[in-house]
C-alpha positions in Angstrom: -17.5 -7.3 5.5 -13.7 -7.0 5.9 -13.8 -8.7 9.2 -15.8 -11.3 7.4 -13.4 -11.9 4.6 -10.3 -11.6 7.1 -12.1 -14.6 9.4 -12.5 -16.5 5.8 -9.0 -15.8 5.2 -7.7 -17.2 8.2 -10.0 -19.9 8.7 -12.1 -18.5 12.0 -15.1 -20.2 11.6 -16.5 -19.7 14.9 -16.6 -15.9 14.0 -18.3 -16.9 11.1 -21.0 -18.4 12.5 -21.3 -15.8 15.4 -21.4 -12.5 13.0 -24.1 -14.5 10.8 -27.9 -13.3 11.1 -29.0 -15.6 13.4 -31.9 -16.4 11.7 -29.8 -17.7 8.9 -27.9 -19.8 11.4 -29.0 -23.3 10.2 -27.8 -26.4 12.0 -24.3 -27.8 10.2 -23.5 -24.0 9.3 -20.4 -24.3 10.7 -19.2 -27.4 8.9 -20.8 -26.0 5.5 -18.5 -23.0 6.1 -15.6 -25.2 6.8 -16.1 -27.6 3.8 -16.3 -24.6 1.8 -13.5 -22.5 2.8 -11.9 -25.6 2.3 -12.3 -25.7 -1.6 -11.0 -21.9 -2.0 -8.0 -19.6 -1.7 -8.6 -15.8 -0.9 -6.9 -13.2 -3.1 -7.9 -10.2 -2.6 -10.8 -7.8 -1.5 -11.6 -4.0 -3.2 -14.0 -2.0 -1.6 -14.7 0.1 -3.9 -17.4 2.2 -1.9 -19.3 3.1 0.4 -22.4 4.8 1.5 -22.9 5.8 5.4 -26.4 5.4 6.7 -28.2 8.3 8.8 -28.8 8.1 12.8 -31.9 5.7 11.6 -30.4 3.5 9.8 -27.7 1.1 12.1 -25.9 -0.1 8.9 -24.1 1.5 5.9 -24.3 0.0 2.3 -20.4 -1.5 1.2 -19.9 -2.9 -2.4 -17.0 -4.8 -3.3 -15.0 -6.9 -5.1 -14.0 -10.4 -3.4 -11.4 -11.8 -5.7 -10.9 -16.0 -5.0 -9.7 -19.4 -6.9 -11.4 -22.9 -6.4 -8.7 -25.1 -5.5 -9.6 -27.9 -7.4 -11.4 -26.1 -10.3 -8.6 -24.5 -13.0 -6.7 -21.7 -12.2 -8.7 -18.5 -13.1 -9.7 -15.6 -10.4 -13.9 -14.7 -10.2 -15.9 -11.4 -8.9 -18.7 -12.7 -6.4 
């Protein structure tokens, strides 16, 4: 997820679209993601924790706090 947030922070789109589930890989993905990384300004991310997975499980459960401002919206921070 921090790899995700960096490439939304620096506008890497095509990493998007490759680290995206590629069964949720609709046509236009990449210009939705562009259009709406347009419309926001990153702040800040907290991971607040995590949980590793064991040998059979090939991912590990991350939550956190994605903190981000609509450009054209007013001027007030949100938790997705």
């Amino acid at each position: 997820m921090r790899s995700r947030y960096t490439a939304y922070v620096l506008k890497n789109v095509d990493y998007l679209v490759e680290t995206t589930l590629p069964a949720s890989r609709e046509p236009g993905l990449a210009d939705d993601i562009r259009n709406w990384m347009n419309q926001v300004t990153w702040q800040r991310l907290h991971v607040l924790g995590t949980t590793a997975g064991d040998l059979s499980v090939t991912f590990q459960t991350l939550e956190i706090s994605i903190f981000s401002q609509r450009r054209k919206a007013a001027q007030q921070s949100q938790t997705l």
